[in-house]
Backbone bond lengths (Angstrom), bond angles and torsions (degrees), N, CA, C in turn:
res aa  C-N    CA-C-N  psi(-1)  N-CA   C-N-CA  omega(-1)  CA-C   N-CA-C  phi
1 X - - - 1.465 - - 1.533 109.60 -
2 X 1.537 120.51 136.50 1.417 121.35 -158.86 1.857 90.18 -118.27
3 X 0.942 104.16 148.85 1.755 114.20 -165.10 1.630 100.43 -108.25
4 X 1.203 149.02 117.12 1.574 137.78 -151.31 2.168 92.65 -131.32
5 X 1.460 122.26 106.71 1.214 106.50 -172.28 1.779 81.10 -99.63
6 X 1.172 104.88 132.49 1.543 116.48 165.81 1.423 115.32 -111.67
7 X 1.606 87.91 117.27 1.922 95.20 -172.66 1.496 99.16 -121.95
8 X 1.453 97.25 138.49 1.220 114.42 175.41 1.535 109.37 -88.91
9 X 1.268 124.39 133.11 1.599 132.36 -174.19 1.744 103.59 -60.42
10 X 1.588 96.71 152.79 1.213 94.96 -157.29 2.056 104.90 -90.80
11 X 1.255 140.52 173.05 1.445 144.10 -137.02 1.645 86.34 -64.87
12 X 1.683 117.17 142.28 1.243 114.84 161.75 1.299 113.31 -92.15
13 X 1.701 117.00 -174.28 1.140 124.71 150.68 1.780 116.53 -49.14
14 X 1.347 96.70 166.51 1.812 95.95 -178.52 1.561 68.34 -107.18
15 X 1.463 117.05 107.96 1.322 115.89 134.85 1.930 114.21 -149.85
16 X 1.112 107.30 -168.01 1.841 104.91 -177.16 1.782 92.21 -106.59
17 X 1.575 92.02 124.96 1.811 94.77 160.15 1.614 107.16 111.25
18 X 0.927 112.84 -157.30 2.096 93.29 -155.36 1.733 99.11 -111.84
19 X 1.509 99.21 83.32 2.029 115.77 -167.89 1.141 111.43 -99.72
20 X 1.196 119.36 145.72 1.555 145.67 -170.75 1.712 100.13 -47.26
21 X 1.678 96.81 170.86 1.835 97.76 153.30 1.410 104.73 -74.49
22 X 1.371 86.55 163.42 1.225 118.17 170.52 1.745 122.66 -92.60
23 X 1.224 136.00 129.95 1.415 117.83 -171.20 1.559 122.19 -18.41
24 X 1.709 109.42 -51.92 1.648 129.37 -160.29 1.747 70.05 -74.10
25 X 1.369 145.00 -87.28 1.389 132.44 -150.84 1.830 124.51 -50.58
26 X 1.052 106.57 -21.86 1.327 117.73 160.50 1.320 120.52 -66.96
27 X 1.333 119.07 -64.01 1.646 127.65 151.66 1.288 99.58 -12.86
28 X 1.910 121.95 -88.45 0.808 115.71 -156.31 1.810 123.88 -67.91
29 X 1.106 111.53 -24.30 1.585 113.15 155.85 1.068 132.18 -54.50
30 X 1.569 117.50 -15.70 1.633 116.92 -163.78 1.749 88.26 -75.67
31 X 1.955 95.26 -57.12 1.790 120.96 179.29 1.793 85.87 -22.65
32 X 1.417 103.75 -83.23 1.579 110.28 -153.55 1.422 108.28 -31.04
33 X 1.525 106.32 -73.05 1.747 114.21 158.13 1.451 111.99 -4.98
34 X 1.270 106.05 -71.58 1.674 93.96 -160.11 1.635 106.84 -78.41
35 X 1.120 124.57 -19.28 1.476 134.66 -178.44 1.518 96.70 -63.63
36 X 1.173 143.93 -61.57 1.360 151.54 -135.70 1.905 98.75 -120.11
37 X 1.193 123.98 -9.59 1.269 114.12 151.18 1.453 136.29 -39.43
38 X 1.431 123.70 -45.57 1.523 149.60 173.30 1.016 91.34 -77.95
39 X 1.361 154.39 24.85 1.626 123.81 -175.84 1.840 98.07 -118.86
40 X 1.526 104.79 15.69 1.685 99.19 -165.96 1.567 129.24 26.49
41 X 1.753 99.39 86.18 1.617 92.56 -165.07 1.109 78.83 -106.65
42 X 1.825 100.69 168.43 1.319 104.85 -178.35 1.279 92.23 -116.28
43 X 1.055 139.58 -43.01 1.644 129.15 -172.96 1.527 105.05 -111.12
44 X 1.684 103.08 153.88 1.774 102.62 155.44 1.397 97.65 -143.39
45 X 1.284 101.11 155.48 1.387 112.69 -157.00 1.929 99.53 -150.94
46 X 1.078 120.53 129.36 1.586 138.23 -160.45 1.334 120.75 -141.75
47 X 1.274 111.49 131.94 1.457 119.81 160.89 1.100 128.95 -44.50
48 X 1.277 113.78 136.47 2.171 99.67 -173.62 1.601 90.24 -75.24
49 X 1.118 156.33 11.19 1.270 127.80 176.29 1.370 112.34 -75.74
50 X 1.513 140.54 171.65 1.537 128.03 -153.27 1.297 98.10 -113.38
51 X 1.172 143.36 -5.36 1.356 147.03 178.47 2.297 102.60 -82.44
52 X 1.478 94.24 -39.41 1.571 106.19 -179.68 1.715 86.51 -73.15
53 X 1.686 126.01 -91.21 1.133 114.80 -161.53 1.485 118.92 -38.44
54 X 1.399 125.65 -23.10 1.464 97.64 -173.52 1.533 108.73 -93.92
55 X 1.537 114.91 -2.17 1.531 119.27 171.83 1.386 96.86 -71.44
56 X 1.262 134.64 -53.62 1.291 125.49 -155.97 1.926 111.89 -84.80
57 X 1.611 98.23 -16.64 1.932 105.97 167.24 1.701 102.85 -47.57
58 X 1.489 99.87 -57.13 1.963 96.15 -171.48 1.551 102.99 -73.38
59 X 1.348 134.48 -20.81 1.588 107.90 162.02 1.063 107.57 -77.18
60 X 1.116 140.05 -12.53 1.745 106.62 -163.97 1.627 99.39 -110.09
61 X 1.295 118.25 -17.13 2.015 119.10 140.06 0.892 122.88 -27.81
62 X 1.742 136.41 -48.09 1.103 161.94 -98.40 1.981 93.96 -133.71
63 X 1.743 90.72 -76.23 1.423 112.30 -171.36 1.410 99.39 -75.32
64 X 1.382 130.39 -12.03 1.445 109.02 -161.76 1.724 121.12 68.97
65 X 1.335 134.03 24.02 1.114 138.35 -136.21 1.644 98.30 -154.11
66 X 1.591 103.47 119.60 1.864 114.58 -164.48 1.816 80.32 -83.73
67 X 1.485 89.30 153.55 1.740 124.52 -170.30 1.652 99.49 -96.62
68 X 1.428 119.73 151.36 1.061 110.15 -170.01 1.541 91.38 -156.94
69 X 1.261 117.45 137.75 1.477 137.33 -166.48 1.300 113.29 -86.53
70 X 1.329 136.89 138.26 1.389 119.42 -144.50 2.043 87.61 -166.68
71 X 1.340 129.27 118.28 1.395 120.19 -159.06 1.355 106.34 -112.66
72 X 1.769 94.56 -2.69 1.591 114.77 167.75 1.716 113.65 -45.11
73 X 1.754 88.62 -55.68 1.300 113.28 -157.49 1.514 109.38 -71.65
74 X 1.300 119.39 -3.10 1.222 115.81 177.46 1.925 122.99 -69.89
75 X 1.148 85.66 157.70 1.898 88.11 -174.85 1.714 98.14 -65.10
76 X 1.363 99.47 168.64 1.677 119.19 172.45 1.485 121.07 -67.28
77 X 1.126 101.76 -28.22 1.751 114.87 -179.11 1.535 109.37 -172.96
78 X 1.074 117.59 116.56 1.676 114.69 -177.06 2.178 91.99 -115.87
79 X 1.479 88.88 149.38 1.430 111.80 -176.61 1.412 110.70 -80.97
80 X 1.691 89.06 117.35 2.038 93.85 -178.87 2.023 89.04 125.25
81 X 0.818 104.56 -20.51 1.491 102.07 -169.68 1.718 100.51 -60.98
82 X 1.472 109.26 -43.23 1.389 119.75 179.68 1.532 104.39 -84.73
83 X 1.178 128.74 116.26 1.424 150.34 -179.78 1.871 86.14 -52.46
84 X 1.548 110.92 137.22 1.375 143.06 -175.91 1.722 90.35 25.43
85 X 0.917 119.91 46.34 1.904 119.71 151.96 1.339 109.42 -61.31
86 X 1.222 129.58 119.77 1.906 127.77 144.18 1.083 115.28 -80.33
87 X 1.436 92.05 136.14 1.420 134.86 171.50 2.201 97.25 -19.14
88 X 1.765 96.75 -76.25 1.478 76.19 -174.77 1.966 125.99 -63.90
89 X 1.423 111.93 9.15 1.494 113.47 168.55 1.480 111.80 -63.29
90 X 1.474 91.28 -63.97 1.396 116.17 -162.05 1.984 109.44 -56.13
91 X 1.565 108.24 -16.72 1.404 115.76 171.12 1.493 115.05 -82.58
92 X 1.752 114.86 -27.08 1.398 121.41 165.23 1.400 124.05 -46.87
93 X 1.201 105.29 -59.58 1.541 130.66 -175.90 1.377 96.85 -70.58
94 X 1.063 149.38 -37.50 1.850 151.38 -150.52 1.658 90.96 -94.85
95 X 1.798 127.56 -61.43 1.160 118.80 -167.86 1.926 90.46 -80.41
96 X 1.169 127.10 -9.20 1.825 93.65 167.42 1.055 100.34 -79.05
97 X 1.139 153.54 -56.48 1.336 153.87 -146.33 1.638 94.46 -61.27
98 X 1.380 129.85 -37.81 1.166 127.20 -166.50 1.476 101.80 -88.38
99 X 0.986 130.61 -21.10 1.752 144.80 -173.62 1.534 96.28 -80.62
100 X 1.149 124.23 -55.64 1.466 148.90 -169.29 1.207 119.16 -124.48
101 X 1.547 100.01 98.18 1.918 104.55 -169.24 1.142 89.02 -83.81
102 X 1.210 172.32 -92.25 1.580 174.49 -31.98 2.262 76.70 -150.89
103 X 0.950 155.56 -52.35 1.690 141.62 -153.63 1.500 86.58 -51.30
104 X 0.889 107.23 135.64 2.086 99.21 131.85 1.614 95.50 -139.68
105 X 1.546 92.47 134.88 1.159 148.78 159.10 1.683 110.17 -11.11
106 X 1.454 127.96 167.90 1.123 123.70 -178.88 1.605 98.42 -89.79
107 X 0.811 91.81 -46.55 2.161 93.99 171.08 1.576 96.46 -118.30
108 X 1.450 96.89 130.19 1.796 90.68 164.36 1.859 92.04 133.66
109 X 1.055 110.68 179.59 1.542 110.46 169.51 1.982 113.37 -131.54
110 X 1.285 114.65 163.66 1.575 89.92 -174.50 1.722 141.66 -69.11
111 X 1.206 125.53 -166.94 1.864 104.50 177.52 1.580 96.63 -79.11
112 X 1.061 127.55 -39.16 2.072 117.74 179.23 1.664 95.80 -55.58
113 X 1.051 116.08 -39.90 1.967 105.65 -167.81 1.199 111.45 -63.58
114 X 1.445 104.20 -47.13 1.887 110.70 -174.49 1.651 98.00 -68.11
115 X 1.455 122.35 -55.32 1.501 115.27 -179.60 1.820 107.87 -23.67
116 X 1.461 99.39 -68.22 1.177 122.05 -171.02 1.686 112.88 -41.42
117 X 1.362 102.02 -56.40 1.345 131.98 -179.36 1.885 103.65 -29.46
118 X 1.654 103.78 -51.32 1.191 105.23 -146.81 1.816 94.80 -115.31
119 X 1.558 104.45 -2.86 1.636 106.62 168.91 1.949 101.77 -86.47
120 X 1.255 104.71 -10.55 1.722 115.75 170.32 1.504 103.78 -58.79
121 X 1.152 89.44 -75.95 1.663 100.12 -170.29 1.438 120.03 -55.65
122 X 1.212 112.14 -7.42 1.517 117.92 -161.49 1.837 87.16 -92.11
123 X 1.447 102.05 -66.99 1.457 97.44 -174.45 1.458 114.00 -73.39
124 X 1.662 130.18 -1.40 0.967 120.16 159.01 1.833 128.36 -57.31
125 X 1.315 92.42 -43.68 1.419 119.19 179.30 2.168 105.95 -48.51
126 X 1.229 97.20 -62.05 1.252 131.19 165.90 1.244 110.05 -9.06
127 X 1.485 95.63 -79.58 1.472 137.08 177.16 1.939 112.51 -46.20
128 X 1.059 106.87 -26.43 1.757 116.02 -162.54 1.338 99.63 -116.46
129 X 1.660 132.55 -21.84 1.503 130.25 -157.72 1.467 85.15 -159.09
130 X 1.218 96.19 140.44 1.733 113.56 156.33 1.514 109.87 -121.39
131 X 1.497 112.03 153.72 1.359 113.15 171.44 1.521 122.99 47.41
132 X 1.760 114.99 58.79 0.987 134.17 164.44 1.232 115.71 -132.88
133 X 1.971 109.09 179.28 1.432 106.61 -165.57 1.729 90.55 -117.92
134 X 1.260 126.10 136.30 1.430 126.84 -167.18 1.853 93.16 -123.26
135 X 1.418 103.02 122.47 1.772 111.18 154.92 1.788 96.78 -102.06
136 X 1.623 86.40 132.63 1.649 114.43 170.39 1.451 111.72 -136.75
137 X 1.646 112.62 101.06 1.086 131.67 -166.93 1.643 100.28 -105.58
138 X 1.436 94.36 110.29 1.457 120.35 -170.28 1.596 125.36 -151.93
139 X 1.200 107.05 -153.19 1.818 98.69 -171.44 1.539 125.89 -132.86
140 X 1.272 131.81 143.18 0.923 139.04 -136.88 1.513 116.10 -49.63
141 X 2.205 92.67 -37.36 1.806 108.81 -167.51 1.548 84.99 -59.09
142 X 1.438 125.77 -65.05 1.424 134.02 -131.91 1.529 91.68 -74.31
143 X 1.004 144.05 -16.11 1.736 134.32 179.12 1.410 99.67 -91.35
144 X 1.522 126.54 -47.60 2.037 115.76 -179.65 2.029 88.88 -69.46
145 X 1.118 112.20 -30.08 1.686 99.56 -170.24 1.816 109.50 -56.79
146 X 1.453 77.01 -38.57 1.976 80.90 -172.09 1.614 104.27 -89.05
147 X 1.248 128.49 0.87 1.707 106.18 -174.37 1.710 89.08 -113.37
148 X 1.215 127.19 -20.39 1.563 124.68 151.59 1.264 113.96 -33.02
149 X 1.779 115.32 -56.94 1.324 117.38 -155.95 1.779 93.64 -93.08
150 X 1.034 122.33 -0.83 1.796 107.61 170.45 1.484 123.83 -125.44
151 X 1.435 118.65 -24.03 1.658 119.62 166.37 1.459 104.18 -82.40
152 X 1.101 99.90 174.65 1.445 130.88 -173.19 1.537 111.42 -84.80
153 X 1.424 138.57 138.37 1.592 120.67 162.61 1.433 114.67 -24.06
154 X 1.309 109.61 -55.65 1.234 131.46 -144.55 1.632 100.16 -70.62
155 X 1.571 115.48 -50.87 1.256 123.71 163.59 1.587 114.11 -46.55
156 X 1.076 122.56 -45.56 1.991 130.22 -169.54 1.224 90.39 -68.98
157 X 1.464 112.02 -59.53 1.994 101.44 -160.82 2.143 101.71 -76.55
158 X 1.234 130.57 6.82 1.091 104.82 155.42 1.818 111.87 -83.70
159 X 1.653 115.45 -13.42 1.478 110.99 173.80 1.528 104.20 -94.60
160 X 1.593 152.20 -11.11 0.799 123.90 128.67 1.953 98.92 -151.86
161 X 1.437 105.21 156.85 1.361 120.46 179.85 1.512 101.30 -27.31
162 X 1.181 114.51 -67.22 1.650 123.11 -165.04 1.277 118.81 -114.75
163 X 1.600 112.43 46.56 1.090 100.33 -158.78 1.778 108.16 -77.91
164 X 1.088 142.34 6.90 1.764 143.61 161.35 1.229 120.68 -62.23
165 X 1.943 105.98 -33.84 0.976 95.37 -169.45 1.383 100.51 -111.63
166 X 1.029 124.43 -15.60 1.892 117.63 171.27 1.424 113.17 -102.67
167 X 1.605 118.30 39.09 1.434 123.64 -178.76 1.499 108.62 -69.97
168 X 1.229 117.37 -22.00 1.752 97.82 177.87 0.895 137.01 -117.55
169 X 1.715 83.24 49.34 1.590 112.34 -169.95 1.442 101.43 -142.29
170 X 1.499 131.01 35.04 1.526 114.45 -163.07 1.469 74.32 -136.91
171 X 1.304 145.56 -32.61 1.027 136.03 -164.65 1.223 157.42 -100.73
172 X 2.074 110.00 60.57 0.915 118.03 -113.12 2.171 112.03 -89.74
173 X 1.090 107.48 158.52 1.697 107.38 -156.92 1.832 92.95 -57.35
174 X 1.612 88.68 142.02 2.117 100.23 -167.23 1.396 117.19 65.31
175 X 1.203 112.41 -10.09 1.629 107.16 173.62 1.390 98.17 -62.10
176 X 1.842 113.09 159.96 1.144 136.14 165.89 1.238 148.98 -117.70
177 X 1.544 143.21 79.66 0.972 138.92 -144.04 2.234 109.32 -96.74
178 X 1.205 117.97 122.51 0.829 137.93 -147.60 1.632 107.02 -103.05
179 X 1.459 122.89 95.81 1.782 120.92 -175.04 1.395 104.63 -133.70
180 X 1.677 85.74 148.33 1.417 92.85 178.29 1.535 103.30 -131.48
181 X 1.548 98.57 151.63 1.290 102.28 -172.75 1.852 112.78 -149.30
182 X 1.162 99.49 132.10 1.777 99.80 -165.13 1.626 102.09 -114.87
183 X 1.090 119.54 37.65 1.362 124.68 171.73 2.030 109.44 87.06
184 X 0.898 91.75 -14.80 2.016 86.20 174.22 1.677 114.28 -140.51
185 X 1.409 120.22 -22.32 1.428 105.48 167.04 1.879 102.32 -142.25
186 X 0.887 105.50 173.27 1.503 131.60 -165.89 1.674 110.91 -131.30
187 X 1.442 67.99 116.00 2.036 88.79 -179.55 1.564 107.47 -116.07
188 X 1.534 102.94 139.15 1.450 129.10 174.02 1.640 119.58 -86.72
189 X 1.870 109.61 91.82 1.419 121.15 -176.57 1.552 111.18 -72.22
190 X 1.668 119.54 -23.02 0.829 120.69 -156.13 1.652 117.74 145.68
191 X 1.671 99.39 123.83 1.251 116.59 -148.97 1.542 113.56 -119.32
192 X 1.308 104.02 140.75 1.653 110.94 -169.00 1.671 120.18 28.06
193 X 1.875 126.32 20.28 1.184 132.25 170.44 1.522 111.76 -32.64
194 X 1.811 117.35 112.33 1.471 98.70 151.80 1.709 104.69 -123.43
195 X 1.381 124.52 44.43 1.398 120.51 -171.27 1.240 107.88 -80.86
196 X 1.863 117.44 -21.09 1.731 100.69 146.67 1.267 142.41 -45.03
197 X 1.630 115.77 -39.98 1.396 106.65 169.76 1.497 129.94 -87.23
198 X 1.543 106.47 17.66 1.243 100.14 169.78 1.795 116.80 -89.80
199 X 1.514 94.55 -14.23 1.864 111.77 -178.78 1.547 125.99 -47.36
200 X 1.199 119.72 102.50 1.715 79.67 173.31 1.303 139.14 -70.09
């Protein structure tokens, strides 16, 4: 059984295009860092976007544990990708894609692809290692994209009533969602957790 901690990168800058943390997102990465130190991971693995790599720099400080680039892990469409896009465009295109998993985007690929994207890597991982603990420092769409595409309704609405339709809103920045997977089904350890960063 393979242990999958899915961390969402910690708050960026408010800017357009692929931007650093932000002081408050650093904060909250250091928290994550020290939370997930004790958990003996053996791999971490990150989105090339720079807000993911520098969340996953303070875990793998932390764990002692080399970072590894992963294009799986990237979001469905990040803002700035489309040359002079606004902010409210780039929310058009983000809630169709979420309305309509089959769209993809003018840049970007659709919400079933990224699901897919990151149910790849999961059983890829699988496939190469047994009985390890995996950090996957990634983004909020691509973790509701992928547990859409493998639980059941029935499974989502015991993690929340609506969760389809208020998915890009459950997943909050450094939270941690916790799966395990032994090569044929996928279990829920723990979902969108951020009661680490409330700790002092």
């Amino acid at each position: 059984m393979n242990t999958f901690y899915l961390v969402r990168h910690g708050i960026k800058e408010k800017s357009v295009g692929d931007v650093s943390l932000s002081l408050t997102g650093i904060k909250q990465a250091k928290k994550t860092a020290d939370y997930i130190k004790d958990k003996q991971i053996n791999y971490i693995f990150t989105s090339p976007l720079q807000r993911a790599k520098e969340t996953a720099k303070y875990i793998s400080a932390k764990t002692k544990t080399k970072v590894i680039e992963d294009i799986r892990l990237r979001e469905r469409a990040n803002w700035g990708d489309i040359q002079g896009q606004s902010f409210e465009a780039f929310v058009e295109i983000w809630n169709k894609c979420s309305i309509n998993r089959d769209y993809i985007p003018p840049s970007g690929i659709s919400a079933k692809q990224t699901g897919q994207r990151l149910e790849q890597f999961i059983i890829d991982c699988t496939n190469q290692f047994s009985n390890r603990k995996t950090v996957a420092v990634t983004h909020g769409g691509i973790i509701t994209d992928f547990m859409i595409n493998v639980f059941s309704n029935e499974q989502l609405r015991k993690l929340h009533p609506n969760f389809i339709a208020t998915q890009s809103q459950l997943i909050p920045e450094c939270s941690i969602t916790v799966i395990r997977y032994d090569g044929h089904t996928y279990d829920i350890d723990d979902f969108a957790s951020f009661t680490h960063l409330t700790s002092d």
